[in-house]
C-alpha distance (Angstrom), angle and dihedral (degrees) to the residues before:
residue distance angle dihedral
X1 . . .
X2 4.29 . .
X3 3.22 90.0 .
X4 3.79 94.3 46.8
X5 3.49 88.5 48.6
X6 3.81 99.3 50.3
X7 3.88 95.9 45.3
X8 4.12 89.9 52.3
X9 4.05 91.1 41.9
X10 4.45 88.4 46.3
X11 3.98 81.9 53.6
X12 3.62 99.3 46.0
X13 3.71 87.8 39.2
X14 3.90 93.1 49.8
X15 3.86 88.6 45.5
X16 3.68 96.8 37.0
X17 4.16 113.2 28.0
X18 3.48 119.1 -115.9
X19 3.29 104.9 -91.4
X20 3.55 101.0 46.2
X21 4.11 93.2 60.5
X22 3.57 113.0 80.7
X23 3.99 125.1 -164.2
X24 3.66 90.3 -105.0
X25 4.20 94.0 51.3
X26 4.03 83.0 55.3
X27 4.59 91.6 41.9
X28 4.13 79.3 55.5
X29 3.60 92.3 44.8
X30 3.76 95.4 53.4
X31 3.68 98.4 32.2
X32 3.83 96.0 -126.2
X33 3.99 121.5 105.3
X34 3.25 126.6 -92.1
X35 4.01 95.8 -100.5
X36 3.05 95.8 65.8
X37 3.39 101.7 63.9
X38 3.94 83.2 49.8
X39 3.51 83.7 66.5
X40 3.68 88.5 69.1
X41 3.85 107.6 35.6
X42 3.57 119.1 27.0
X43 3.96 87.1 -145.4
X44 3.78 141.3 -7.0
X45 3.62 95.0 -91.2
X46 3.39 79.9 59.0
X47 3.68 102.4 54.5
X48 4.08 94.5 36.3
X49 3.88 86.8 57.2
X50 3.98 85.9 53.0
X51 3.88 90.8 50.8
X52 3.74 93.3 40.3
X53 3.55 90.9 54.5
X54 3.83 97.0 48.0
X55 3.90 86.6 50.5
X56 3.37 90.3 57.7
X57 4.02 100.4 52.7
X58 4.11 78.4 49.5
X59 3.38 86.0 57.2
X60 3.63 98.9 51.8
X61 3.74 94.7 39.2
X62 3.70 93.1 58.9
X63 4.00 90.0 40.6
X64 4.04 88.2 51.7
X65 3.93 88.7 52.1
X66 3.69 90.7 52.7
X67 3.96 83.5 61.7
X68 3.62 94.5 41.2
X69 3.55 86.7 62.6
X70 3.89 91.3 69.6
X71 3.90 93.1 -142.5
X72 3.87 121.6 176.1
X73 4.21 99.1 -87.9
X74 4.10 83.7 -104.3
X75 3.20 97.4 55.9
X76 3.93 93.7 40.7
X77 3.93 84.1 63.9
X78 3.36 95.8 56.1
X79 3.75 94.7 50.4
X80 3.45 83.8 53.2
X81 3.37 98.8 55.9
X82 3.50 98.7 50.4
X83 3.86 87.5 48.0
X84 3.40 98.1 56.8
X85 4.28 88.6 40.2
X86 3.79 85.2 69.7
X87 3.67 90.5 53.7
X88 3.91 97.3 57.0
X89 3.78 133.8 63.8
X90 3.64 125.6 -157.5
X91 3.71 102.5 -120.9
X92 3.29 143.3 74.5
X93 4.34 91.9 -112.7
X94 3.82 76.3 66.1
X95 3.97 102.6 145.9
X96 4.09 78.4 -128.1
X97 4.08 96.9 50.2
X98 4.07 83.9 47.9
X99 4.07 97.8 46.9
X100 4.14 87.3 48.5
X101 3.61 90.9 46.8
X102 3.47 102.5 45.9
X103 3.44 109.7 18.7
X104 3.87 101.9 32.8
X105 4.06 95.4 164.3
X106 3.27 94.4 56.5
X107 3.78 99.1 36.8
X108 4.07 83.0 54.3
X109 3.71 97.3 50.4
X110 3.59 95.4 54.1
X111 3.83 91.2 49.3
X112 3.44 87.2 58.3
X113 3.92 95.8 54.3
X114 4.15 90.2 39.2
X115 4.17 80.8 50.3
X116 3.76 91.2 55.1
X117 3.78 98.5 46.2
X118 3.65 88.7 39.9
X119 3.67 87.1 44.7
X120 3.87 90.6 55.6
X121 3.60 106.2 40.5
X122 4.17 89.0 49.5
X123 3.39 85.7 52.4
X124 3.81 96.4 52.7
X125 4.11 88.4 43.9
X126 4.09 86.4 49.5
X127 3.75 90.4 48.3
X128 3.98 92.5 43.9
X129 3.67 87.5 42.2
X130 4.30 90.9 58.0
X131 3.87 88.7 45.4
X132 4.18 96.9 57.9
X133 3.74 82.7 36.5
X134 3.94 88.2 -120.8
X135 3.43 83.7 127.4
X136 4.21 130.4 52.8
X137 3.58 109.9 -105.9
X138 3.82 93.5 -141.2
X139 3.96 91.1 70.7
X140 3.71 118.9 117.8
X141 4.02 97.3 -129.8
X142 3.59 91.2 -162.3
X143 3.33 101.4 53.1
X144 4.06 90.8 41.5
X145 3.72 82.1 52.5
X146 3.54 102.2 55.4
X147 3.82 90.4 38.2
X148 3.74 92.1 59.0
X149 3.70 98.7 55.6
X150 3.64 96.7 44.7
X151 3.59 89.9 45.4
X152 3.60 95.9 61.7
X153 3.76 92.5 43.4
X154 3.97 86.1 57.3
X155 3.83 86.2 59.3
X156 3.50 96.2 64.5
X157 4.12 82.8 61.1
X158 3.59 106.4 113.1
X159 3.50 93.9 -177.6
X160 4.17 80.4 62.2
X161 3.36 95.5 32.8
X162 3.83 114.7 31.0
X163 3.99 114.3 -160.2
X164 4.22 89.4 -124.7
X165 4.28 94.2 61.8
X166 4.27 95.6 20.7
X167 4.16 132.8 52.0
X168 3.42 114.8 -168.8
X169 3.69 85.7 -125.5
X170 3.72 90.1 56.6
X171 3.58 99.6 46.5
X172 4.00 96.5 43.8
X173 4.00 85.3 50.6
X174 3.79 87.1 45.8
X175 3.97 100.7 54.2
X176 3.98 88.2 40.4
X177 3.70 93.2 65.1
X178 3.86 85.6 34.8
X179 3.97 93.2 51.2
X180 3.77 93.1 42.9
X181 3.58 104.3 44.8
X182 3.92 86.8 57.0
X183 3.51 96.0 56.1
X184 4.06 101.8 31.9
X185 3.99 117.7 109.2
X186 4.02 106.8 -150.8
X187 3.73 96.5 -84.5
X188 3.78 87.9 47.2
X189 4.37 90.1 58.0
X190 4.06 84.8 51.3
X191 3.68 87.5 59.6
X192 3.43 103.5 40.6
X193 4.23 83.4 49.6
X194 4.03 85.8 60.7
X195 3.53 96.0 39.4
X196 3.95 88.9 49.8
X197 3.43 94.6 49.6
X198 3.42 94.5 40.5
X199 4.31 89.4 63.7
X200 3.97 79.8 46.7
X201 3.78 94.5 63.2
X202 4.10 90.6 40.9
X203 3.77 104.6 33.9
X204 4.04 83.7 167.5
X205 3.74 76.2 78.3
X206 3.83 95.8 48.5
């Protein structure tokens, strides 16, 4: 029944926000009262910690597979990209905007764990990068690392990056070609041309 409970409340909360689901939406939801799911979480801090947390393992999971894929380092970005794209909205009743808002300890933890495996994978698609000499060797990878994840965190900014001038699509195709043309050796532009034309001809892949 947890787990029952979590998966329905991380739809409703995805759907809904996090503030705007209460326990007895998510009771209605699953049929069962709302004591039960009491039971489980002494409060709803409580249970959106639980979902939060199981989001983020998705997160990584599906980040990880990206890597198991053992794409070129360019085309490892872009997967990237279009993974994390289907984990942000483009408004402010974002389930992200609500979970910082309201639940800033728990919105700050889980940056932390997305930073790491972030953190790690970039570092393995820097390091990759170097060795097909995509990538110029002179690069600080830890630095670029760090930069990359932060980076797209400031995108989610509105106050940076208000909805009526920026999409989220926009902006996360924007700092790819930004973040990639700073670290690309001349070989490393010719792919990122192909690549980039490539989502051109397929913008179902975009």
């Amino acid at each position: 029944m947890r787990t029952s409970i979590i998966n329905k409340s991380a739809e409703l909360f995805l759907t809904l926000g996090f503030k705007s689901v209460t326990m007895d939406d998510i009771a209605k939801e699953l049929g069962i009262s709302k004591k039960t799911i009491y039971q489980h979480f002494d409060n709803k801090t409580k249970l959106v910690e639980a979902v939060t947390w199981s989001l983020s393992e998705s997160f990584s999971n599906g980040i990880e597979a990206i890597v198991q894929e053992e794409l070129n380092p360019i085309a490892e970005i872009y997967q990237f990209k279009r993974f994390i794209l289907g984990h942000i909205k483009d408004d402010k009743s974002s389930p992200q905007y609500q979970l910082q808002k309201y639940y800033p300890k728990i919105y700050q933890a889980v940056k932390a764990k997305q930073s790491c495996v972030m953190d790690d994978c970039i570092n393995q698609n820097l390091e990759k990068g170097i060795a097909l000499k995509l990538y110029r060797d002179s690069i600080d990878v830890d630095f670029i690392s760090k930069m990359y994840f932060n980076s797209i965190i400031s995108l989610k900014d509105k106050g940076l990056f208000p909805l009526k001038r920026f999409s989220m699509n926009m902006l996360m195709e924007q700092f790819i070609e930004y973040h990639l043309r700073g670290i690309c050796t001349p070989l490393g532009i010719e792919v990122l041309a192909n690549q980039s034309q490539s989502t051109k001809n397929h913008p179902i892949l975009n």
